[in-house]
N, C-alpha and C positions, 0 to 999 in steps of 0.2 A: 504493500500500500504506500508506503513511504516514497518506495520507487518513483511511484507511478506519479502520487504529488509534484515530486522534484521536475520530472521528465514535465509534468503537465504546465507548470508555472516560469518553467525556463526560459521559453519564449516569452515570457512577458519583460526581460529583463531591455528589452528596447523601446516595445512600444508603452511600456507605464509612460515612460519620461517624454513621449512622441508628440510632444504639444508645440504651442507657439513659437516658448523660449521659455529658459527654468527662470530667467525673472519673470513672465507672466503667470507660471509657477507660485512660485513665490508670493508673488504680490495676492493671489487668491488664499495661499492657505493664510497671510498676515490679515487681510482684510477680515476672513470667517473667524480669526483670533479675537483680534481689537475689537472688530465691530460687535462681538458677540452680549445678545441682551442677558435682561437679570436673572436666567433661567441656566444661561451657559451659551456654549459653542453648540452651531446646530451644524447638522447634516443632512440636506432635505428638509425630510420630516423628524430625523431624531436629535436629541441632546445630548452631547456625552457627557457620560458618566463624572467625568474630574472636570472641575472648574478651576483646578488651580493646577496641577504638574501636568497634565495637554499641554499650558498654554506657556507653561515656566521652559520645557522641555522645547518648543518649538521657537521661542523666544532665543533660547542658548544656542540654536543651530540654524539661526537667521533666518528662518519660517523656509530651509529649504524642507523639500518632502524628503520623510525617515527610512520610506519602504520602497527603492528603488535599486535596491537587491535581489536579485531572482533567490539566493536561499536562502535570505531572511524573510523574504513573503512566502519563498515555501515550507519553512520551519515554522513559521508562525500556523497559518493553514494547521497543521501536521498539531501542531501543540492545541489548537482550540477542538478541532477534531480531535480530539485524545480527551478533553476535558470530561468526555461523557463518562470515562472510567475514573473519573475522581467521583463520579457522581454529581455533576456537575453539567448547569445544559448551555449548551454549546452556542446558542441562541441570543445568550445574555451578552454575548461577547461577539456580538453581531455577525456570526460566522455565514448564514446564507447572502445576508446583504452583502460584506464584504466580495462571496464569492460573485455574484449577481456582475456589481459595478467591476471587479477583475477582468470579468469575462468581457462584457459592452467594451471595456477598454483594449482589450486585446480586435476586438471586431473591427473598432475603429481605425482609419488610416489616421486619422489625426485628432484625437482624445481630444473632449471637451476638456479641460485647464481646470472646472468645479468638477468635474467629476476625479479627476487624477489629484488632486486636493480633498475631496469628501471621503475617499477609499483611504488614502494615508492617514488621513484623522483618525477615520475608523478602527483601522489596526490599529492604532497607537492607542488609544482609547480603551479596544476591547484587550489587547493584550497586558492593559497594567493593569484591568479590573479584574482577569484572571487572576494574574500575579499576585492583584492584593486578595481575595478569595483565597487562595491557595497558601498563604500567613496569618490571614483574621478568620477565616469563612467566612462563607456567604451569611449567614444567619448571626444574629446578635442571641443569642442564647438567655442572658442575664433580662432582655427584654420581652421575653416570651413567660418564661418561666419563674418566679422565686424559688429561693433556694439553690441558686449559683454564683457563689463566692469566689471566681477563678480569673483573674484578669487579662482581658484582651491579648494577645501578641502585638509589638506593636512594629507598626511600619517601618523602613529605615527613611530616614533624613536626607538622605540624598539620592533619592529616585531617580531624579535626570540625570545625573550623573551616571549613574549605573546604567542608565538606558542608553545613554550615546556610547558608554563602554560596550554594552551587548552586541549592539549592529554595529561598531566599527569593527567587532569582532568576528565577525558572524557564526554569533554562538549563541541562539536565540535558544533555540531544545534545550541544551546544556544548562542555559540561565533559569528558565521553568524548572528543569528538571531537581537542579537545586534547591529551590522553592519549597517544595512538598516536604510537609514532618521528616523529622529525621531519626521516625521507630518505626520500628522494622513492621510493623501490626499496620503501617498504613499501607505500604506495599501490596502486603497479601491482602487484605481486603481488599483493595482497588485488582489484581490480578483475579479475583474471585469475581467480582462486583464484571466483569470482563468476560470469564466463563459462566455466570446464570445471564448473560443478556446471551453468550451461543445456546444456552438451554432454552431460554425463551424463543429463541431466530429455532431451534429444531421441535417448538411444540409444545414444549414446558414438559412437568410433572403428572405423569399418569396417575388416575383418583382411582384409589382403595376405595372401594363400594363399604359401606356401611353393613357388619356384621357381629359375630361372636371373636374373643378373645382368639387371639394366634398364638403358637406356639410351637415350640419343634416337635417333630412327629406329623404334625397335623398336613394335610393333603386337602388341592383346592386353586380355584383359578385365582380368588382373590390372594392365595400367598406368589401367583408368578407374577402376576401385577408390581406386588411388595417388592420381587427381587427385580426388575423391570425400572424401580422408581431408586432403588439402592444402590443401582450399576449405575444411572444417570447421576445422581447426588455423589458417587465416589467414596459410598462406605464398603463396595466389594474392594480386594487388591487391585492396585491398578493394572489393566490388559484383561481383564474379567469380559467374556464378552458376553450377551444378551444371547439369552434361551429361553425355552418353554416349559422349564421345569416347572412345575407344581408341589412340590417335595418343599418341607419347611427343614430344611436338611439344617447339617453341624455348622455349613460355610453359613446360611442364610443366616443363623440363630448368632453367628459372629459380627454376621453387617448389621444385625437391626441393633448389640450391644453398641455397636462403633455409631450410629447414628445417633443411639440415645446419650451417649457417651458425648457426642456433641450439639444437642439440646438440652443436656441439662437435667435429665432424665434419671430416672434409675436403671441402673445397666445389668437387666435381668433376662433381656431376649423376649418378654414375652411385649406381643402387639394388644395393648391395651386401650382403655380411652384418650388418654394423655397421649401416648405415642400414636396413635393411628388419627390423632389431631394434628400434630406433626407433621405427619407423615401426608398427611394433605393442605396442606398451608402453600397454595398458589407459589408459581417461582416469580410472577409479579411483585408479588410482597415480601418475600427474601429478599430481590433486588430493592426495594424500599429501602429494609433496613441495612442492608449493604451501602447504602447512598448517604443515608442518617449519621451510620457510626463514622463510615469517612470522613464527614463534614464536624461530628465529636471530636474526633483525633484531632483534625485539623485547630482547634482550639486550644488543644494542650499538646500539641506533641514537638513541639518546641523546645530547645535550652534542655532537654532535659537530661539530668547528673547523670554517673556512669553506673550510680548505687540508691535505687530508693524503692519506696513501695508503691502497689496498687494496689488498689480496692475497688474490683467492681462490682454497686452497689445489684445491678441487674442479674450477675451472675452469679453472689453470693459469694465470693474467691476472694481472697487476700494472695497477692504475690509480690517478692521479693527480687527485683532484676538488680544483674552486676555486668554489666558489659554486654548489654543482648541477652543475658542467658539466665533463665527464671532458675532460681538458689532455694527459694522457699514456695511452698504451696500450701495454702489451706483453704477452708471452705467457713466462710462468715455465715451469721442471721447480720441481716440488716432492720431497718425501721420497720413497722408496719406504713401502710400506706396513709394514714393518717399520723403518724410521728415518720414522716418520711426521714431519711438519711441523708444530709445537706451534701453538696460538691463542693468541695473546695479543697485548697492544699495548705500542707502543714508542715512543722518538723518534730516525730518523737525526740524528746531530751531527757525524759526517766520512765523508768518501771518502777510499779508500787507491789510490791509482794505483800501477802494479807491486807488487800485493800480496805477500807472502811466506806461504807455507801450512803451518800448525804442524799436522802430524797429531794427531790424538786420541787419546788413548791406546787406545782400542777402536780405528781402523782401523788403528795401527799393528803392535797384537799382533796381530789378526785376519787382516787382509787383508795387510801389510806384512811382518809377520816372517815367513810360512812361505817368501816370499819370498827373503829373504836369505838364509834358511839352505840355500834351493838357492843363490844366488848374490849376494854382496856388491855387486858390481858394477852392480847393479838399481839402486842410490843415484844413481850419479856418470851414468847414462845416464836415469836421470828427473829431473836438475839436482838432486838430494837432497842434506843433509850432517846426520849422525847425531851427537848429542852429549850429552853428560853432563849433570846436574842443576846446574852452576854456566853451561853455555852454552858451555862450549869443544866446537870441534869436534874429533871424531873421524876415526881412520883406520879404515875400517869392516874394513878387512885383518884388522885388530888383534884386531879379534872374536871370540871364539867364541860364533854366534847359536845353535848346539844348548842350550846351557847354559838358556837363557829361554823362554818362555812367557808365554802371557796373562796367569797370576798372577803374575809378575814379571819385569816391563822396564824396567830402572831407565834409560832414555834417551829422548831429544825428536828427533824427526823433524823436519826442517824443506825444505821445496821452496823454491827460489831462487826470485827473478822471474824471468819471460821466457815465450814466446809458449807453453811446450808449461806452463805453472802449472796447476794445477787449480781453483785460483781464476779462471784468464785474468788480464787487467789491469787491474779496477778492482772494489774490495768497497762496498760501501756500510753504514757501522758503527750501529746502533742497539745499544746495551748490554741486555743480557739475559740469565739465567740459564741459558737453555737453549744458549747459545753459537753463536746463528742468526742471520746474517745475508746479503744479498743479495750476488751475485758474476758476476761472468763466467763462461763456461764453455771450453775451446778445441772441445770435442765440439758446434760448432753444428748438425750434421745432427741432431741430437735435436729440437729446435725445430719439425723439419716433423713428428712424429708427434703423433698424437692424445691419446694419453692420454702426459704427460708426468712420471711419476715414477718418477725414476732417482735421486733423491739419498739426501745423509743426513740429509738435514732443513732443508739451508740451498734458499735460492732463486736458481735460478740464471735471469740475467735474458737477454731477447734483443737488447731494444734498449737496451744496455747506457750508449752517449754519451749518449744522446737524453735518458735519466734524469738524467745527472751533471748535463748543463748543464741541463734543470728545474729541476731541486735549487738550481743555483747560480743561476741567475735571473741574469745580471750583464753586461754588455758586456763585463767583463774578460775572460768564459770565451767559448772556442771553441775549433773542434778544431785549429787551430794550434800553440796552445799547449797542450793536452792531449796532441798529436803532439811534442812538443819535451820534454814530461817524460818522456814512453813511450820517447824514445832513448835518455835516461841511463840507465835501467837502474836506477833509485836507487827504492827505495820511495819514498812522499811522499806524508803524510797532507796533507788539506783540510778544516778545520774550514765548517761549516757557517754562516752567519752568524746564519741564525734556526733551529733545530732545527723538523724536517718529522715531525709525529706519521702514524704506521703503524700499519696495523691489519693482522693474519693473520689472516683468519676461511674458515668451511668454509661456504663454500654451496653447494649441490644443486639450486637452483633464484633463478633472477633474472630482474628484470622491469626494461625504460626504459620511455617515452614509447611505444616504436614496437611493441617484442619482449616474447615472454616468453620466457628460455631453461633448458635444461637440463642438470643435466652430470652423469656417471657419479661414483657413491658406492665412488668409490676408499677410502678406509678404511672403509666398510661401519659407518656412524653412524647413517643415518636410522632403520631400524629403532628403538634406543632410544629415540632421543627419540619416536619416533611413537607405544610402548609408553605410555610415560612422558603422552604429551599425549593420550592416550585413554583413559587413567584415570578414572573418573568420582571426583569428589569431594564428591558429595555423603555424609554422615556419619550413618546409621541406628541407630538403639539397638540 
C-alpha cells in the first residue's frame, strides 16, 4: 500500500507548484493568513483547526507552500490513512478533501494559485491536529467524566520549529511515528485494533445460537460454531485451521480456557452464560473498545519511569512493570460502582503493617451508626473503640446513639489491628486526596469471583507479601521478619527507600506480545468517550 501511495503522488511533485509564479503562491497563502476572520483561516468552506501555529509556522517560512515535496505529501497521505489504526478517523484531518483538491491539481495544466494554497493549508493543518491527538487525545476525559485526577500531556513549545525540521527533512512517518505512547500496550492494541477491522472486512464473529451449558465430551453443531469463532478470535494455536468438527474435544476445552483467560473469566472450559455472552459480543464492539482504550493510553502513556505500578481498575489487576517486563501480578477488588475507584497517579512512600482503620465519616453515619443504635456492643465485638474529637476513647454504654444522624456525629470510629481489621495486615500509603489506598482484605473468598467490586474505592490487594517485599526490594525483608512484627500486635509504618510511582487507570481493553484482552465496563465509561471520539471535527461555515 505504501508503494502504491508513493508511486501515486510522485507525479505531483511538479505540477503542485504549476501555477502563475511561487510569489503568486505566496501572496495567496499570506492573504488567507492575515486576512483570516475571528473564526480563523478558512478553506473554502472549512476553518482550521489552529488559529495560532498554521499561521506562526507559515509566517516563519515567508507564507511559501510546506507540501511541495512529492514524499512528504506522500508520507503525510500514508500517516492520516494509518490514523484509522490509532482509532482515530481519518476524516478529522481532512484526508478525503485533501485527496479531492490533490487530484483536481494534478488534472490541471495550470493549478488555480487558491486551490494549491487551500491543499497546503490543509495538510499542514490536518497533520498537527493528528500530531496533537496523538500526545493529548482526541477526547478531554476530565470533561466528560468526574473522577479523573491525571493531567493532560502537554504540547511542546516549539511546534514550528519542529515542523520546518520535519519537511526539511523529509521524515514526516518517522516524526508521527515518534508521536504515539511510548508502552508497549499501545502498539499491540493498535496492531489488534488493525486485525478485528480484517475480521470485520471477512464477516465478523459467527453467533453461538442460544442453548444448554457446553462442555467437553459434549457433541453438537453449536460447539463447531464455538470452535469456528475461536480459530477466528486466535484462542486455537496459531496455523489451527477451520473444520467441521462437532466434538467438544481436549484442544477445544483449551481455546475456550484461553478465551476466558482473556475476558476475564473463570478458566474452567465450561461455555456458560457469562462466557457464551462473550462469546457473542459483535466484532463491531470489540473494535469500539479497541479504539477507546487506544485513545486511554494515549492520555497516560507518556514520561513514563522505567519502574512503577498499574492498577487497572476495569480488570481488577495490580501490576508491577520494570523495563517493559511485568515483575509482579495480582488480582485487586476495586470500588463498587457507587464508591467508584478514582484515576489518578501517585507515589507509594510507606507500608503500614497491622494497620489500624479510621472509618469515614460517611461509613460510619451510614453503614455504622444504625448499627449501634440497635446495639452498642457491635464496637467491642468488631475490635472497635468510639471517641471524641481530641482522641480519647469512649464508653460506647455512655451513649445515647438515637440523638445522631448522618448530619451530625461529632465522633471517630477507629478498628484495632488484628486478623478480623478490614484493612487485614498491611496498607500500602500513596498520599492522595481522594483518601485511597491499597490494603488487605480478611474476606479472601472475594478474590475467586469474576467481576471484583465490592469496595469503597480503596484497593484491596491478593497477593498482598509478594507486593510488600517488591516494594522493599532488600535482603533485609522476608516473611520472617514480617511474621515477627504481625505478632506484636503494634502498628508499624515502613518508609519506602525510593518512592514506587502508581498509576489507577480504567481500561476496557489491553493488549501484550501474545493476547489481546477484554474486561466488562463496570462503571459504564466507554460509551462517552466513544460519543466524544466520534465527533467529527471538522468546522463548516
Amino acid at each position: 500500500m505504501k508503494k502504491i501511495i508513493s508511486t501515486f503522488f510522485f507525479v505531483f511533485v511538479i505540477s503542485f507548484l504549476r501555477v502563475t509564479s511561487q510569489t503568486t503562491l505566496q501572496n495567496v497563502i499570506q492573504y488567507k493568513i492575515e486576512k483570516a476572520d475571528k473564526e480563523g483561516v478558512r478553506v473554502d468552506s472549512i476553518y482550521l483547526y489552529s488559529d495560532r501555529i498554521v499561521p506562526d509556522f507559515y509566517r516563519s517560512i515567508n507564507y511559501t507552500p510546506a507540501w511541495s515535496d512529492a514524499k512528504n505529501r506522500a508520507e503525510l497521505i500514508q500517516c492520516l490513512e494509518e490514523s484509522v489504526y490509532d482509532g482515530l478517523n481519518p476524516e478529522d484531518y481532512y484526508l478525503s478533501k485533501i485527496k479531492d483538491m490533490l487530484a483536481r491539481i494534478e488534472s490541471e495544466d495550470e493549478p488555480d494559485p487558491e486551490l494549491v494554497a487551500g491543499a497546503d493549508l490543509l495538510m499542514t493543518d490536518g497533520i498537527l491536529l493528528f500530531a496533537r491527538h496523538l500526545i493529548t487525545g482526541k477526547v478531554d476525559q476530565s470533561k466528560i467524566r468526574p473522577g479523573w485526577d491525571i493531567p493532560p500531556n502537554s504540547v511542546p513549545d516549539n511546534a514550528v520549529e519542529r515542523m520546518v525540521e520535519v519537511l526539511d527533512n523529509g521524515s514526516v512517518k518517522e516524526a508521527i511515528d515518534k508521536l504515539r505512547p511510548d508502552i508497549n500496550m499501545y502498539k499491540f492494541l493498535s496492531e489488534n485494533l488493525k486485525h478485528y477491522y480484517e475480521i470485520k472486512k471477512n464477516g465478523g464473529f459467527p453467533v453461538i445460537p442460544a442453548g444448554e451449558l457446553l462442555k467437553a465430551g459434549m457433541q453438537g453443531d453449536r460447539i463447531k460454531t464455538v470452535r469456528q469463532l475461536l480459530i477466528i478470535t486466535g484462542d486455537f494455536p496459531a496455523g489451527t485451521e477451520m473444520n467441521d468438527s462437532t466434538l467438544f474435544d481436549d484442544e477445544l476445552e483449551k481455546a475456550v480456557k484461553h478465551f476466558q483467560y482473556r475476558h476475564n473469566l473463570t478458566q474452567d472450559g465450561v461455555i456458560g452464560k457469562r462466557t457464551l455472552a462473550e462469546m457473542n459480543v459483535p466484532v463491531e464492539h470489540r473494535i469500539e473498545q479497541l479504539r477507546i482504550n487506544l485513545e486511554r493510553t494515549r492520555w497516560v502513556g507518556y514520561d513514563l519511569p522505567d519502574d512503577f505500578l498499574v492498577a487497572n481498575i476495569a480488570g481488577f489487576n495490580l501490576r508491577r512493570i520494570k523495563n517493559d517486563s511485568v515483575v509482579y501480578y495480582s488480582k485487586v477488588i476495586v470500588g463498587r460502582h457507587y464508591h467508584e475507584t478514582p484515576v489518578f497517579k501517585g507515589k507509594i512512600r510507606y507500608i503500614v503493617v497491622n494497620p489500624t482503620w479510621t472509618l469515614t465519616y460517611s461509613i460510619a453515619t451510614k453503614e455504622t451508626l444504625p448499627k449501634l443504635k440497635k446495639d452498642p456492643s457491635y464496637l467491642e465485638r468488631h475490635n472497635m473503640v468510639i471517641m471524641n474529637s481530641k482522641g480519647e476513647i469512649l464508653d460506647p454504654y455512655s451513649i445515647d446513639f438515637s440523638k445522631y444522624s448522618q448530619n451530625y456525629f461529632p465522633f471517630i470510629i477507629r478498628q484495632n489491628p488484628g486478623p478480623n481489621n478490614s484493612l487485614g495486615q498491611v496498607k500500602f500509603i500513596f498520599p492522595n486526596r481522594y483518601n485511597v489506598y491499597i490494603h488487605d482484605t480478611p474476606a479472601r473468598s472475594l478474590f475467586s469471583r469474576d467481576v471484583r467490586a465490592f469496595s469503597h474505592g480503596c484497593l484491596r490487594v491478593d497477593k498482598k507479601w509478594e507486593l510488600m517485599l517488591s516494594l522493599l526490594d532488600s535482603p533485609e525483608w522476608n516473611m520472617d521478619r514480617i511474621n515477627r512484627i504481625l505478632k506484636t500486635g503494634k502498628t508499624t509504618n515502613i518508609p519506602l527507600k525510593k518512592p514506587v510511582d502508581i498509576l489507577i487507570l480504567y481500561w476496557t481493553a489491553g493488549a501484550d506480545r501474545k493476547d489481546v484482552f477484554f474486561n466488562k465496563d463496570i462503571y459504564f465509561r466507554d460509551s462517552a468517550v466513544l460519543k466524544e471520539l466520534n465527533k467529527p471535527l471538522i468546522r463548516y461555515i
